[in-house]
C-alpha positions, -999 to 999 in steps of 0.1 A, spaced: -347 336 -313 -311 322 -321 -322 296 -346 -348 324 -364 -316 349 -365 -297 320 -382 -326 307 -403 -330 341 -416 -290 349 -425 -287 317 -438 -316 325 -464 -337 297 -459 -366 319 -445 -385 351 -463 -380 380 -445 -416 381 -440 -421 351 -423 -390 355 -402 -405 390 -390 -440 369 -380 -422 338 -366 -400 365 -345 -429 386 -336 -447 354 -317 -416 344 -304 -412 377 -286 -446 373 -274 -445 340 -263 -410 351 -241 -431 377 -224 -460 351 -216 -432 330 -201 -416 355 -184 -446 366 -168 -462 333 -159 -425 325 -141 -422 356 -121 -458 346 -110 -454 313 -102 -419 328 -83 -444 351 -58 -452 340 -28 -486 327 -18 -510 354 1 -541 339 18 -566 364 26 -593 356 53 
């Protein structure tokens, strides 16, 4: 999200498309986030 904040006071991107490219960004860090704490649990096995 550091290059987007730059991008964005350095006026090369809208406003607009600086809120949508930030907007899937944050998503994307949640996915991560939650597909790393995953992998991080241990493994149960049920019988």
């Amino acid at each position: 999200m550091y290059w987007l904040e730059l991008l964005i006071k350095s006026e090369y991107l809208e406003e607009r498309v600086f809120n949508s490219l930030n907007e899937d960004a944050v998503e994307l860090m949640k996915l991560l986030t939650a597909s790393i704490k995953t992998a991080r649990k241990p493994l149960t096995i049920n019988h």
